[in-house]
C-alpha positions as CSV (number, residue, x, y, z in Angstrom):
1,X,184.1,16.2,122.8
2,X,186.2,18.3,124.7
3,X,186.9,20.8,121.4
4,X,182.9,21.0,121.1
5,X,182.5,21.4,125.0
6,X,184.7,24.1,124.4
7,X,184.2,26.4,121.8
8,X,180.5,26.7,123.1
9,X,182.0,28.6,126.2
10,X,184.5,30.4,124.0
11,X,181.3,32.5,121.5
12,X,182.0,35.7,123.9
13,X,184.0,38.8,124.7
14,X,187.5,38.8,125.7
15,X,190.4,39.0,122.9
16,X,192.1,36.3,124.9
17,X,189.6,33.8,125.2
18,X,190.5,32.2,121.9
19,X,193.8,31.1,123.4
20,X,192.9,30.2,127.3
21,X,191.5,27.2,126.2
22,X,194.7,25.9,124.7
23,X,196.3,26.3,128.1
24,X,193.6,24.3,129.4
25,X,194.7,21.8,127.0
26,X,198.2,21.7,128.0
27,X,197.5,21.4,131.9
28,X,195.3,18.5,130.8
29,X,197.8,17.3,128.9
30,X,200.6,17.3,132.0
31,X,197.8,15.5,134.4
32,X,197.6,12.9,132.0
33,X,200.9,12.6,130.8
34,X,202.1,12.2,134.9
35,X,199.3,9.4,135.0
36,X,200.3,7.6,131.8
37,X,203.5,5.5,131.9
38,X,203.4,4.6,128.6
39,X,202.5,8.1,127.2
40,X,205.2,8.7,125.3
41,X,204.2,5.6,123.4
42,X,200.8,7.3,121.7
43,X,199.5,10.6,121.1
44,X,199.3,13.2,124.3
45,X,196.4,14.2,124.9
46,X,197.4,17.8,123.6
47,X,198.0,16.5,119.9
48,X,194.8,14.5,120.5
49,X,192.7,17.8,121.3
50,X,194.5,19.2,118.2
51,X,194.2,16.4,115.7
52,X,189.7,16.7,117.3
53,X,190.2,20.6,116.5
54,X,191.1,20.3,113.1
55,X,188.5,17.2,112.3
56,X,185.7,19.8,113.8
57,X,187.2,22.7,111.7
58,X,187.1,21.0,108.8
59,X,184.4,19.0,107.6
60,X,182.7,17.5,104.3
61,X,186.0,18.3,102.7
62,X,185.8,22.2,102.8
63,X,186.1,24.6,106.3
64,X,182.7,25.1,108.5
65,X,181.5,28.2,107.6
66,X,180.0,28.6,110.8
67,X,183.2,29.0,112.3
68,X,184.7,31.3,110.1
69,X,185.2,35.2,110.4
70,X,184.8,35.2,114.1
71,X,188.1,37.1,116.1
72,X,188.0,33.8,118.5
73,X,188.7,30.8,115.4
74,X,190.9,33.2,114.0
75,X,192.8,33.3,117.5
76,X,192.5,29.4,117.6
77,X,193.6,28.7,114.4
78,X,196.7,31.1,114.6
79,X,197.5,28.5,117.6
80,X,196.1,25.3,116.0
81,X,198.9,26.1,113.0
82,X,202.0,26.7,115.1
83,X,200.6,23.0,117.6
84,X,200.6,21.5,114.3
85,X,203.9,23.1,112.8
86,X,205.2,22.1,116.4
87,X,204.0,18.8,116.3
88,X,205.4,17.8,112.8
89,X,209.0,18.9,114.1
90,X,209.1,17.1,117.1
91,X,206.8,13.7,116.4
92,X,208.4,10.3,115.9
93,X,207.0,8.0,113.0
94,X,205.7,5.5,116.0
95,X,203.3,7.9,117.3
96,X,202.4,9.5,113.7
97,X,201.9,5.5,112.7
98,X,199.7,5.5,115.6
99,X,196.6,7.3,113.9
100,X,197.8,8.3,110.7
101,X,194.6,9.5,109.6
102,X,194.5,11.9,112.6
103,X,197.8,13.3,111.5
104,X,196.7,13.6,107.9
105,X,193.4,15.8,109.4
106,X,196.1,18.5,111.5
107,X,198.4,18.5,108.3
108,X,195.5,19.1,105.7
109,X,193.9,21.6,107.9
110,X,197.0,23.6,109.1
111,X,198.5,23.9,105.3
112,X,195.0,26.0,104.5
113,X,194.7,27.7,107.0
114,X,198.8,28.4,107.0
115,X,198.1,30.0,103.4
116,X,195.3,31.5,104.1
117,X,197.8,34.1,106.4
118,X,196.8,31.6,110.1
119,X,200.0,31.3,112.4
120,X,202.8,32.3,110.6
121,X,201.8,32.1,107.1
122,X,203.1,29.2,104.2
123,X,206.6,29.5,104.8
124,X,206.8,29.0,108.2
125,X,205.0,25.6,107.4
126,X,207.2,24.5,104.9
127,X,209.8,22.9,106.9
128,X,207.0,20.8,109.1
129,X,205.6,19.5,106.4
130,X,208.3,18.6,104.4
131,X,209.2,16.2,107.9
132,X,205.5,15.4,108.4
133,X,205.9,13.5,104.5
134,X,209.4,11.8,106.2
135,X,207.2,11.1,109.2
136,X,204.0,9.7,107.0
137,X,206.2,7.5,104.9
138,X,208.2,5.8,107.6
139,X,211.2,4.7,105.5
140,X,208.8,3.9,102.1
141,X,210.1,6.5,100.0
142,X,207.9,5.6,96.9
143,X,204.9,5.6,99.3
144,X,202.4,8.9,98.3
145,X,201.0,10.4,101.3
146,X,198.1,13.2,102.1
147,X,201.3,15.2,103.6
148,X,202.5,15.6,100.2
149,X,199.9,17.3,98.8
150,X,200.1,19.8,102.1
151,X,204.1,20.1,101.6
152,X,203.7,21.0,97.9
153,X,200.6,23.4,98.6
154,X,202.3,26.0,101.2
155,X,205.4,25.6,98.3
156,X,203.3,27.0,96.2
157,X,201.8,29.8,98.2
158,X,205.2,30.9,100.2
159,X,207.1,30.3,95.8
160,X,209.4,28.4,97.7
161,X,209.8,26.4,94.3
162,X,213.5,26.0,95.2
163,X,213.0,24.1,98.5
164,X,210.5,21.2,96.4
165,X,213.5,21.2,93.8
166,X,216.0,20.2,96.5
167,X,213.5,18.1,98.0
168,X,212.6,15.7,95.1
169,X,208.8,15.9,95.9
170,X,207.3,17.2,93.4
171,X,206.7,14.1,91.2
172,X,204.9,11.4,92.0
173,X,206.1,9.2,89.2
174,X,208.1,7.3,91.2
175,X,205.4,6.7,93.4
176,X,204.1,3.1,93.1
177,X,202.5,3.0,96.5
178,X,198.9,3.7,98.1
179,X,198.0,2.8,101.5
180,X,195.1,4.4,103.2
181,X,195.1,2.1,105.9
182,X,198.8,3.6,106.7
183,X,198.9,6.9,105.7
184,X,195.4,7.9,105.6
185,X,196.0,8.9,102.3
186,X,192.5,10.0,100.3
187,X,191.8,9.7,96.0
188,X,191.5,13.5,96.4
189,X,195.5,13.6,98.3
190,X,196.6,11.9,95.2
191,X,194.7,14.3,93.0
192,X,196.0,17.0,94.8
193,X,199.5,16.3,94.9
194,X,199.4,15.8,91.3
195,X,197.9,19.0,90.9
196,X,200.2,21.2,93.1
197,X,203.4,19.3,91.9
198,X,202.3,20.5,88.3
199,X,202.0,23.9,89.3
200,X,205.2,24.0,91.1
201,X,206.9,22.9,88.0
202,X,205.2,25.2,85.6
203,X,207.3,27.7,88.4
204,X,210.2,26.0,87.7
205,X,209.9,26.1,84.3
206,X,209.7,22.6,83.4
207,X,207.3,21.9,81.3
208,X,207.2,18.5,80.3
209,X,207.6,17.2,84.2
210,X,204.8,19.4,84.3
211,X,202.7,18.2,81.6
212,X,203.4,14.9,83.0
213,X,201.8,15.8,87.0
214,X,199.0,17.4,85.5
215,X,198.0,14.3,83.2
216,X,198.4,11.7,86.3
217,X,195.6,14.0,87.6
218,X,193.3,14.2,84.9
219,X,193.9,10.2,84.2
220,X,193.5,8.9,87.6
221,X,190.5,6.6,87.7
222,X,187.2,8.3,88.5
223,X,183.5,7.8,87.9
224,X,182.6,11.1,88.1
225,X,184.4,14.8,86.8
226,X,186.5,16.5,90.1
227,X,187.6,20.2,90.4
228,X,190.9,19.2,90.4
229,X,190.8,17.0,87.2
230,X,189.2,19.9,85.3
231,X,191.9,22.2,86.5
232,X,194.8,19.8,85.8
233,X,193.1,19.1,82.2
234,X,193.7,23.2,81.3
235,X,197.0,23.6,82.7
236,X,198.1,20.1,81.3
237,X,197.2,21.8,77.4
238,X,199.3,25.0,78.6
239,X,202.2,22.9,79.7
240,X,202.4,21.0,77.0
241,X,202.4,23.9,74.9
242,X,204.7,25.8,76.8
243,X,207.3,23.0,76.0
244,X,207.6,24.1,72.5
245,X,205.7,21.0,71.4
246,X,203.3,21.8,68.5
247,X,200.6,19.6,69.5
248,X,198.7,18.1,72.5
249,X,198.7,14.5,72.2
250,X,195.2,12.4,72.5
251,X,194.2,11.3,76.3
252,X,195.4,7.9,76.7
253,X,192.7,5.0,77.0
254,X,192.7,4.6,80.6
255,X,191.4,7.9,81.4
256,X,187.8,7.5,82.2
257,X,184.3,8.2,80.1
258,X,183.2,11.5,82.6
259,X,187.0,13.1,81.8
260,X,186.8,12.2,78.6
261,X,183.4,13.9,77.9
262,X,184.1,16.3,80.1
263,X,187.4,17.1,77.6
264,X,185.1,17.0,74.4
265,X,182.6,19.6,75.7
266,X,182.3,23.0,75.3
267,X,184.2,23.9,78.8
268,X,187.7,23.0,76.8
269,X,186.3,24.4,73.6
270,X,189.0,27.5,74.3
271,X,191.6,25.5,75.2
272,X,191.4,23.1,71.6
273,X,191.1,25.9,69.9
274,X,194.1,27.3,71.3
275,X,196.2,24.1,71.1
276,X,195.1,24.0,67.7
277,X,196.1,27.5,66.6
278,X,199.6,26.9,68.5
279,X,199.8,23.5,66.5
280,X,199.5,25.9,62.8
281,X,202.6,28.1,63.7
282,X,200.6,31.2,62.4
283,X,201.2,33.9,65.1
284,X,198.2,35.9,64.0
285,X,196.3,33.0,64.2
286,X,197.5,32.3,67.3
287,X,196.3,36.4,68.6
288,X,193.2,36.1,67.0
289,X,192.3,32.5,69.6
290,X,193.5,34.0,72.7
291,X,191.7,37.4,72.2
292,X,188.7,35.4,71.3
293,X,188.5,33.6,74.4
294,X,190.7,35.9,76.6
295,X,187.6,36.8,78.6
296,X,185.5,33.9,79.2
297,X,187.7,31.4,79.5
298,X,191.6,32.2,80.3
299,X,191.4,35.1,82.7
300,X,188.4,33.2,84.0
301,X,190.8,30.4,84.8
302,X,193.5,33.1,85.7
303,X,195.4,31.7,82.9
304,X,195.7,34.9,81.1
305,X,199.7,35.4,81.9
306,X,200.4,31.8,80.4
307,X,199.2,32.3,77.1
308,X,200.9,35.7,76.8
309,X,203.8,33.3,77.3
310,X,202.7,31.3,75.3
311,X,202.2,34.0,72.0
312,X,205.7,35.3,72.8
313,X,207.0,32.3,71.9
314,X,204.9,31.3,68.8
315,X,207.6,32.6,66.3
316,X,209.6,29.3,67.6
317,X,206.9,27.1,66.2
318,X,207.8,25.4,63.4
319,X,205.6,26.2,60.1
């Protein structure tokens, strides 16, 4: 209520009016803190107001568009990121535990906006979230959480594929815990972290752990065909290519009827055809695929640098 209340006073004028409020926050904040004994024990009311500001700047799973281009959300989302990068450093996993799905909200919402260029960009996020994922799982190391997913995203954007190395996070194989009610984990976190763990490997140039990420993506259960999935599908056939192996195995018979379909149709016609040029070892045949589908299918998908990696190496296929 208070975010709503205002940003309808803030739609005017001065450069700095997209920033006074947040002051207003934090002398709100001190009242209530010096009334509160036991304030330390739950969120302030600062990281409230921040965890309200991201849940109003990002709704239905994608950014309000009526808040976006205007000089004042960009001012308070250049703030909003470095509260958030602020709060990850200094929390304790007692008040994160206290509304974990809150915390999820500021951590999903300052990672896009932090690669979008908000605050101080990616890297400057990096470190925060790779505590807020400490902070989430609260001693359960084989615990996924929706922090993941952000850690592994600004990664991705800031090519720190180093700092995931050292870190360990970039698989979720090891990860034989779900809890919502804890973390406030969502089916598209999982997806997600799947999916940006892949891509940070393809950086890393392993293939196969790759290959791996992106199939947990495309196999995780689901009545209906996600963005993510269909992405994860493509890059999955590239990594496994990639690898040097000659073929792309059949989907295993958990992955569900819509993925399955969805595999079989015309969408992945480029990328069968691909896998099965690879799979002859003929390089021309190989050419001939990818400039057949160069155009409508893998610079469509922005692919177009990984099957020139891909044709560079065809001469290590075996005939």
């Amino acid at each position: 209520k208070y975010v709503q209340d205002v940003r309808g006073n803030t739609t005017t004028s001065s450069s700095s009016v997209g920033i006074s409020w947040w002051d207003d926050v934090d002398a709100a904040s001190a009242r209530a803190m010096g009334d509160d004994a036991d304030a330390d024990a739950r969120w302030s009311f600062a990281d409230a107001v921040t965890a309200a500001y991201a849940r109003t700047r990002h709704r239905d799973g994608g950014f309000d568009e009526e808040m976006t281009n205007a000089d004042d959300d960009a001012m308070n989302d250049d703030v909003f990121v470095r509260r958030v990068v602020d709060m990850c450093q200094r929390a304790n996993r007692e008040k994160v535990q206290r509304d974990a799905r809150a915390f999820a909200s500021c951590c999903r919402v300052a990672s896009e906006l932090a690669c979008e260029g908000r605050g101080d960009g990616p890297a400057a996020c990096v470190p925060a979230m790779r505590r807020a994922v400490t902070l989430a799982q609260d001693g359960r190391i084989e615990s996924c959480t929706p922090q993941h997913a952000c850690y592994l995203r600004v990664c991705l954007k800031a090519k720190m594929y180093d700092d995931v190395k050292a870190s360990n996070l970039a698989s979720t194989r090891m990860m034989f815990e779900a809890d919502p009610a804890l973390t406030g984990l969502t089916a598209t976190d999982f997806l997600l972290t799947c999916y940006y763990g892949g891509r940070v490997l393809l950086g890393l140039r392993k293939y196969d752990d790759a290959a791996v990420e992106f199939m947990n993506a495309v196999a995780a259960p689901a009545t209906t065909v996600s963005a993510v999935a269909v992405a994860a599908y493509k890059k999955y056939v590239l990594s496994r290519l990639l690898s040097k192996s000659a073929y792309v195995p059949e989907l295993p018979n958990y992955v569900s009827a819509p993925v399955r379909r969805f595999v079989a149709s015309s969408e992945c016609e480029a990328y069968a055809a691909l896998a099965q040029a690879f799979a002859s070892g003929k390089i021309e045949t190989l050419r001939e695929t990818i400039a057949a589908h160069r155009d409508d299918a893998f610079t469509r998908d922005e692919h177009a640098g990984s099957v020139e990696l891909l044709a560079a190496s065809a001469p290590l296929v075996p005939m």
